[in-house]
C-alpha positions in Angstrom: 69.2 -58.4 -43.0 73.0 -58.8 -43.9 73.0 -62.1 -46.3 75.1 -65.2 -44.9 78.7 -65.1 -44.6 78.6 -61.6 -45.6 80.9 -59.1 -43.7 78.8 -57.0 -41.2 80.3 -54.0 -40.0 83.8 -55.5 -40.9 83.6 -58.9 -39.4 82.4 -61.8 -40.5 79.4 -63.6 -39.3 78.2 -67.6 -39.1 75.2 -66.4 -38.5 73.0 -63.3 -39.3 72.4 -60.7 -36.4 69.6 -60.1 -35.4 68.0 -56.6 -35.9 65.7 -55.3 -33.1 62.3 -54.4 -34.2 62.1 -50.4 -33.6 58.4 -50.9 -33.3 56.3 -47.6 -34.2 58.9 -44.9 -34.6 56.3 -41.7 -34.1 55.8 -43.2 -30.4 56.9 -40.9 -28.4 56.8 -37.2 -29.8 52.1 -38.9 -30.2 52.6 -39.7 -26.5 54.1 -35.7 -25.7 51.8 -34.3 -28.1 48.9 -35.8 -26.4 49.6 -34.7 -23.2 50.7 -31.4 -24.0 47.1 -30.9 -25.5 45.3 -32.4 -22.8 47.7 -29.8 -20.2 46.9 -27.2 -22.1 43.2 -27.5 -22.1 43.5 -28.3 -18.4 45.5 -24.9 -17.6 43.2 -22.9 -20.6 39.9 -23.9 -18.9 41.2 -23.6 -15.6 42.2 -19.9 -16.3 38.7 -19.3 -17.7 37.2 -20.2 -15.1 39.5 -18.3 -12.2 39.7 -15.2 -14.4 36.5 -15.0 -16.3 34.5 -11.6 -15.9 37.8 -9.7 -15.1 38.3 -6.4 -17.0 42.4 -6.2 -15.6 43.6 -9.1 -17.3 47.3 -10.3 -18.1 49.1 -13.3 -18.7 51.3 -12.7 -15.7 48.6 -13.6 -13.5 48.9 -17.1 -14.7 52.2 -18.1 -14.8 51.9 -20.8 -12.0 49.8 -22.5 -14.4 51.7 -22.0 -17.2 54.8 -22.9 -15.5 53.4 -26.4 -14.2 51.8 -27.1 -17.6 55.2 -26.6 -19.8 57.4 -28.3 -17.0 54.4 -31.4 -17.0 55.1 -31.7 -21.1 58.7 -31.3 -20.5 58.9 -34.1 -17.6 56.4 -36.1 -20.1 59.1 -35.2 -23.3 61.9 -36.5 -21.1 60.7 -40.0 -20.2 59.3 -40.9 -23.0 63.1 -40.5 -24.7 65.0 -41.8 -21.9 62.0 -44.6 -21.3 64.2 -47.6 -23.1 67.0 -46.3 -21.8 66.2 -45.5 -18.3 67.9 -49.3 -16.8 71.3 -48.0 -17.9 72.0 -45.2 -15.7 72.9 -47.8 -13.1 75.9 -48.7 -14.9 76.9 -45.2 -16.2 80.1 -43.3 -14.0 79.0 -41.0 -11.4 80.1 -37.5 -13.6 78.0 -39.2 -16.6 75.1 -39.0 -13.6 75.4 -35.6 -13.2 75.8 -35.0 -16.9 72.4 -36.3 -17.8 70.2 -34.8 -14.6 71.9 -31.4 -15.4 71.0 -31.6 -19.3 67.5 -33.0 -18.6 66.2 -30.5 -15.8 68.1 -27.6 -16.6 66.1 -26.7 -18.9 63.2 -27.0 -16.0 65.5 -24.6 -13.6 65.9 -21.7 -16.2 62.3 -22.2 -16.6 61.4 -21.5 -13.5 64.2 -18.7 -12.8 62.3 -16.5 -15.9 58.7 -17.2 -14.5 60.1 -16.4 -11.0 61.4 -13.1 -12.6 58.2 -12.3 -14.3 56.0 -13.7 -11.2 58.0 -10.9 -9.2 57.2 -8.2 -11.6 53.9 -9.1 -11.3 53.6 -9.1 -7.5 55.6 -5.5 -8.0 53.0 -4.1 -10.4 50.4 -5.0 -7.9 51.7 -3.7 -4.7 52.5 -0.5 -6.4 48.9 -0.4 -7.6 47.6 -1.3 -4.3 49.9 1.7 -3.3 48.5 4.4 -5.5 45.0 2.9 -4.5 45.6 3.0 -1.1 46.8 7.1 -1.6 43.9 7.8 -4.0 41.4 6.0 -0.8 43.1 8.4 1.6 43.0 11.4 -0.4 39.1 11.0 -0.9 39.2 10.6 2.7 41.3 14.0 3.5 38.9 15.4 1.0 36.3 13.9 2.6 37.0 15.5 6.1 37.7 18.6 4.7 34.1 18.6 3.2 32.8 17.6 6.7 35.1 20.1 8.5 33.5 22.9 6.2 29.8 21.6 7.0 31.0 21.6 10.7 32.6 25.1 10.3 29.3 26.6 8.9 26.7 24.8 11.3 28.9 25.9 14.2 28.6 29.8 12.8 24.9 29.5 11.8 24.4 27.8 15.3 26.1 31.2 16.8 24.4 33.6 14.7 21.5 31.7 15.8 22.7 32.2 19.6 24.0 35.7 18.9 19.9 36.2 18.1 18.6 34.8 21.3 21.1 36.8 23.1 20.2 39.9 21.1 16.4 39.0 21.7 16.8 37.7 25.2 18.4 41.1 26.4 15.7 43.0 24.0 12.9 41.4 26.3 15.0 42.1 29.3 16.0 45.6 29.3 13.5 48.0 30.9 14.5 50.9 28.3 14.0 53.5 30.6 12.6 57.3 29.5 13.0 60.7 31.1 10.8 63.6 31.7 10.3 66.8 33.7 6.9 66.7 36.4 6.9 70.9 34.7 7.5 72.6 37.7 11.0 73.8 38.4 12.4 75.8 41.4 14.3 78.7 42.1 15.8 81.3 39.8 17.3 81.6 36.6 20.8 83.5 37.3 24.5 82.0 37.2 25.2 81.8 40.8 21.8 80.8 42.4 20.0 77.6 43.3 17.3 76.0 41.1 15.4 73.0 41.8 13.1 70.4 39.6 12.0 66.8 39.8 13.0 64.1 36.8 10.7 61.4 36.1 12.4 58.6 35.3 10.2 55.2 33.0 10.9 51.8 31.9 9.3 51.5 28.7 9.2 48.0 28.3 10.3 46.0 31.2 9.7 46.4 35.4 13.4 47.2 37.2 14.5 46.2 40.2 17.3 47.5 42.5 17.8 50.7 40.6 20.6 52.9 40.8 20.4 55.9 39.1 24.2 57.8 39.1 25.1 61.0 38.2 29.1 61.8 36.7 29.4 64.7 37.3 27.1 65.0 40.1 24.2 67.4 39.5 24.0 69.5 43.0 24.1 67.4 45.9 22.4 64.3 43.8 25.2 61.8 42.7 23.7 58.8 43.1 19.5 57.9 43.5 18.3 54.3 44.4 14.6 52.7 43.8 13.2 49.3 45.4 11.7 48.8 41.8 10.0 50.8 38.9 7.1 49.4 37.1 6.1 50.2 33.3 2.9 51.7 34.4 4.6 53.5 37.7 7.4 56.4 37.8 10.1 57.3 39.7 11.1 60.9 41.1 14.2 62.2 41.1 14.5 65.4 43.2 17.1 67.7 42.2 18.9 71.0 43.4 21.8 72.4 41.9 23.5 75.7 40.8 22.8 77.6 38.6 26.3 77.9 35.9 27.3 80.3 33.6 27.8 78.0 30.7 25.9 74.3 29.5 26.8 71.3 31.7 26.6 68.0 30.3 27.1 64.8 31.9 26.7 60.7 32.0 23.4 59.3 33.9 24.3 55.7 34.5 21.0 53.6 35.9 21.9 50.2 37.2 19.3 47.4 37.9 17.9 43.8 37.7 15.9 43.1 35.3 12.8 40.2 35.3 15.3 37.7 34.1 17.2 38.2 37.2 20.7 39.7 35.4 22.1 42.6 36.3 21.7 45.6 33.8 23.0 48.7 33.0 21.7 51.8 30.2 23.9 54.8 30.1 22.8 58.7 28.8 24.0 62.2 28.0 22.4 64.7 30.1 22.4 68.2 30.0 21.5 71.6 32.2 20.6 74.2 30.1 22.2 77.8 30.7 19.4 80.0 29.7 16.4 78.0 31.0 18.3 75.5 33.3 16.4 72.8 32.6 18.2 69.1 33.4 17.3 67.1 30.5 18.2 63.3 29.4 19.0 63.9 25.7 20.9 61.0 24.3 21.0 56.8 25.1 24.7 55.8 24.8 25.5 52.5 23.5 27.8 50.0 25.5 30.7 51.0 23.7 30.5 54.5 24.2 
């Protein structure tokens, strides 16, 4: 305290000033620290909890709270130095206004812009993750199909090999597999130019036959073509031939047409032959379907 009559600041006083009492200097920056620590547990145990158990972890995914915590101190930092002083912004010019809101949240605004930046690299990093999950996902579902496609493919064949059998069994059962013979008895005589006659027995060996044709190309004699009701495995049918004797071996195809038990039409074709030395008509050979 300036002693009395003593010059103060260049002027002279009657009576001392008086000296406001700056009460406990550390006020403030105890009041900021304080809350800062009590945010920061807040936002620390608050991220604990939210996050805790997570293997993919990164400060990024927190910035809301770190952003609200720091701007909380920042707003607490502010008005505890403008607290005293707060009363004389009413009297303060309009630009001086501007001056002191533009200093004091400023800082809050670049705050914000940089966790806006980061908070969009963030949500970038996880929609290109959510991308390349999404592809992985459908490419173990194309792989996925593919395997099922190939387990289609091969129960689809082994159901037509399986058909293919029943077929191949079905027409096994079916056909009457016929057989030919002579009764032994054969007519006429034996030289190129003259007639000779015999009978062919003609057997199914498996299965009756109904509606049986029995065709000769070429025709042997007057006999092209020789028709039975039906032919039982433990019955024969006669076929009564007459031809003329030739000089050479003649050979031909004896198609025999019929319905079998099943009630399909069937066919068996052979190679027959008439002999030039004994001339014998004989069934020698059972042609397959694509002969």
């Amino acid at each position: 305290m300036a002693g009395l009559w003593e010059p103060v600041g260049g002027v002279f006083w009657s009576t001392p000033p008086v000296v406001p009492d700056e009460g406990w200097v550390y006020g403030p920056p105890t009041v900021a620290l304080l809350v800062a620590a009590v945010v920061t547990g807040v936002v620390l145990g608050r991220m604990v909890r939210k996050y805790r158990g997570q293997e993919d972890w990164h400060v990024r995914q927190h910035i809301t709270e770190i952003g609200g915590a720091l701007t909380l101190i920042y707003l607490v930092s502010i008005g505890e130095l403008t607290w005293g002083r707060i009363d004389t912004l009413g009297s303060m010019p309009l630009n001086e206004v501007g001056d002191f809101l533009a200093g004091a949240f400023g800082p809050v605004a670049f705050l914000w812009l940089v966790l806006g930046f980061l908070q969009q690299g963030e949500e970038l990093r996880m929609s290109t993750k959510a991308l390349k999950d999404q592809a992985d996902e459908l490419k173990k579902t194309v792989e996925h199909q593919a395997t099922m496609a190939s387990v289609a493919t091969k129960q689809i064949k082994a159901q037509e090999a399986a058909l293919e059998l029943q077929m191949q069994e079905a027409e096994r059962v079916g056909r009457a597999n016929f057989t030919f013979g002579n009764t032994g008895a054969r007519n006429g005589a034996t030289f190129a130019g003259t007639w000779s006659g015999m009978t062919l027995r003609i057997s199914p060996s498996s299965a009756p036959a109904y509606d049986v044709k029995a065709t000769f190309v070429p025709p042997i004699g007057d006999s092209s073509t020789v028709t039975f009701d039906a032919i039982n495995v433990d019955s024969n049918g006669h076929i009564q031939l007459r031809y003329i004797n030739q000089a050479e071996d003649v050979s031909g195809v004896l198609t025999v047409s019929y319905k079998s038990n099943d009630g399909l039409q069937r066919q068996e074709r052979f190679v027959y032959t008439i002999s030039s030395t004994d001339r014998w008509v004989r069934v020698i050979k059972r042609l397959s379907d694509r002969e």
